[in-house]
C-alpha positions, 0 to 999 in steps of 0.5 A, a space after each residue: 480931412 474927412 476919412 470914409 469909415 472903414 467896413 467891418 470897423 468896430 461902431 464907434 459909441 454913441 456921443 454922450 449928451 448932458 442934462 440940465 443937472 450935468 449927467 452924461 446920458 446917450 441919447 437913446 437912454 435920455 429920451 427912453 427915461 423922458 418916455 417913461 416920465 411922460 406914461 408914469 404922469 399920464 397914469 396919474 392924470 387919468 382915471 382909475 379903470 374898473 378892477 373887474 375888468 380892465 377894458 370896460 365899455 362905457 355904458 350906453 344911455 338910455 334913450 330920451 323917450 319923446 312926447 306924443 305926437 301931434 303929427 297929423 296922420 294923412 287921409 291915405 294912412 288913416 283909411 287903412 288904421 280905421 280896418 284895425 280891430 275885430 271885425 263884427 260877427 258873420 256866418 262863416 261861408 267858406 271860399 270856392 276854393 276851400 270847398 274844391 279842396 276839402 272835395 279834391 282831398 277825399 281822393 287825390 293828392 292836394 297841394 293849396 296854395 293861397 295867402 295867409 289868412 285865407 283859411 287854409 287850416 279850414 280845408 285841414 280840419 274838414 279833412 281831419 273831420 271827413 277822416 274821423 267819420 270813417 274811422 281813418 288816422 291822420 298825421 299833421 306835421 308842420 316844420 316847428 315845435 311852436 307851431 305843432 304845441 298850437 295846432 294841438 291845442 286847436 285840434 284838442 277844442 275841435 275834436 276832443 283831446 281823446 283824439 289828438 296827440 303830440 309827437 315833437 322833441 320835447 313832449 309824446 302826449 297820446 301817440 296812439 291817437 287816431 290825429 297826431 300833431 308833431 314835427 315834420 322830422 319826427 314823421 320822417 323818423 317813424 316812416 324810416 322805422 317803419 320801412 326798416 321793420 318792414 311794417 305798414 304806415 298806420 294812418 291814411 292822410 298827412 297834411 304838411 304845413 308850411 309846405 314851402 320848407 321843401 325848398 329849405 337848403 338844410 331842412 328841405 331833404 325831410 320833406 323829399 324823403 316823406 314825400 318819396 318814401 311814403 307809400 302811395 296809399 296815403 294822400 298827401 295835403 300840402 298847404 303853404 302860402 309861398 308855394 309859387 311853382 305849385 304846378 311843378 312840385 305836383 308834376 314831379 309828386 306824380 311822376 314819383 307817387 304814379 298818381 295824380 297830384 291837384 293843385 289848387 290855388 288862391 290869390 285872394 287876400 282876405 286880410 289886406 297886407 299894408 306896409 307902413 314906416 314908422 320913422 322917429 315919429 312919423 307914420 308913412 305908407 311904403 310904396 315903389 313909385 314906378 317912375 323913380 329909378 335910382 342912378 348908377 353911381 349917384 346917392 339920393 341927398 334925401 338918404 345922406 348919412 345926415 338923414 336916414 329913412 331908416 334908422 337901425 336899433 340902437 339908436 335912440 331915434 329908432 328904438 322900440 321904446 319910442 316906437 311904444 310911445 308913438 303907438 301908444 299915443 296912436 292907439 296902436 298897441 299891442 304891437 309885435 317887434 321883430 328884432 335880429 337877435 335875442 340881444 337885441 330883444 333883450 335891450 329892448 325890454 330894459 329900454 322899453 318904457 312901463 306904457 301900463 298905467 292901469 296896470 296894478 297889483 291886483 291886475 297882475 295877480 289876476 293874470 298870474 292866477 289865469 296863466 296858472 289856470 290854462 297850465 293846469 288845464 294845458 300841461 304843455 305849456 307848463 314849461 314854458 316862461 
């Protein structure tokens, strides 16, 4: 007769079980003991782990770099690798709208928009020039310490090291100079000096490089406040390539300034811009077609995961490495990588293959002897590596 287990009765022990040697274990314990058996010989079995630290990862292997190519480039790809290289010697002839905004500049606020490459730090330094003459001051500000160290060294060859200097974070050569090369956030620090002591603004023109930073979340509040807070006696030249509502920021520059504000603009592209995609050995043009349209909800086979158009770094069919090879095999080199961190560029340089056959000792000392040389002659850059 089976009876229902009375409720709050004490439990009942679990029954025993025997093993093959005859001892009484409960079955939580038996198969607990058969689980540590089981680990205790798995750790014998498996390899020892690295004392340094107990997860190491498994080093990646280096790519196998491929040969050459013998893939041959189409006539398309190959008409535009043929405009590569120095182009011959010509007399200079500046653009019609250069020469409109060296002109417009002598008395107006100036905002040139045009693409890179076309020339727009000519129209500064004829500005610069202009102002030299008559005995003006200038301050050229531009959004990095990078690119305000090349602008002092250019100015430097145009117009004497007398009569440039450097203001940035990092170094304050000749601050008094009648041209001063620095940060835009330096020149807004100086304006806030100068409004704080009540004294004047000593200089007569500032050019703003990269002036499209106006737009910049975080940094684009430095370039509104010199632009407000500077007064109207100082003509302003923006210069930027991606300016592309030039038009309204002069608008909004009169009506804070009370002045008029040209715009001078540009679509002329002396340097043609051509994309092309180099993917795991194959040189091509990238260009929309007009009438491919990709369908909503379906996956083109030709970008499948089992062949990527575009393989990211890491990989060895995307590398830099086997990009240098191909390039060299092309004659394409030197060559510039944009890579997403300093991670990466970093793997990237221990990856990279020595594609430097000439290169020998006495080659590398001659260019540690011509680097030691410009320092000495360029004490800014000195410091770096």
């Amino acid at each position: 007769m089976n009876v229902a287990p009375i409720i709050g009765a004490p439990p009942q022990p679990a029954p025993k079980i025997r093993n093959v040697f005859g001892d009484a274990y409960s079955p939580t314990v038996f198969f607990a003991k058969k689980s540590a058996q089981r680990h205790m010989e798995y750790r014998k079995k498996r390899p020892e782990k690295s004392k340094d630290r107990r997860f190491a990862p498994k080093p990646k292997p280096k790519p196998k770099l491929p040969p050459p190519s013998n893939e041959t480039i189409s006539q398309e790809v190959q008409k535009y690798l043929d405009l590569i290289g120095v182009p011959p010697e010509r007399p200079f002839t500046p653009d019609p709208f250069q020469i409109e905004a060296v002109e417009l500049v002598a008395e107006h606020d100036t905002i040139v928009s045009a693409p890179t490459g076309s020339g727009k730090t000519w129209i500064a330094r004829q500005a610069l020039a202009g102002l030299l003459e008559s005995g003006g001051k200038a301050w050229y500000a531009s959004p990095l310490k990078a690119l305000s160290n090349s602008k002092y060294l250019e100015f430097s060859r145009d117009f004497g090291e007398a009569n440039v200097g450097l203001v940035t974070g990092d170094h304050k050569i000749n601050p008094l100079a009648p041209i001063v090369v620095g940060t835009t956030e330096i020149l807004r620090n100086q304006l806030y000096d100068a409004m704080g002591n009540g004294s004047e603004i000593d200089f007569d023109l500032v050019i703003l490089d990269e002036a499209h930073y106006l737009g910049d979340p975080e940094r684009g509040v430095v370039w509104e406040e010199v632009l407000i807070y500077m007064p109207s006696r100082v003509r302003f030249l923006l210069l930027s390539a991606t300016i592309e509502n030039a038009q309204e920021i002069a608008e909004w520059m009169s009506f804070i300034r009370s002045q008029e504000v040209k715009v001078v603009s540009s679509d002329v592209r002396p340097v043609p811009l051509v994309p092309l995609c180099l993917n795991v050995g194959s040189l091509n043009i990238l260009q929309k077609h007009k009438n491919q349209k990709a369908k909503k909800g379906r996956r083109d086979s030709r970008y499948s995961s089992k062949r990527t158009p575009f393989v990211r770094s890491g990989f060895p069919e995307g590398s830099p490495s086997t990009s240098l090879v191909y390039l060299e095999s092309r004659n394409l080199l030197p060559a510039i990588f944009f890579l997403k961190s300093r991670k990466e560029c970093d793997a990237a340089i221990v990856e990279s293959p020595k594609i430097t056959p000439g290169d020998t000792e006495e080659r590398r000392a001659a260019r540690s002897r011509f680097i030691d040389e410009y320092a000495e002659i360029h004490p800014i850059l000195a410091d770096y590596k």
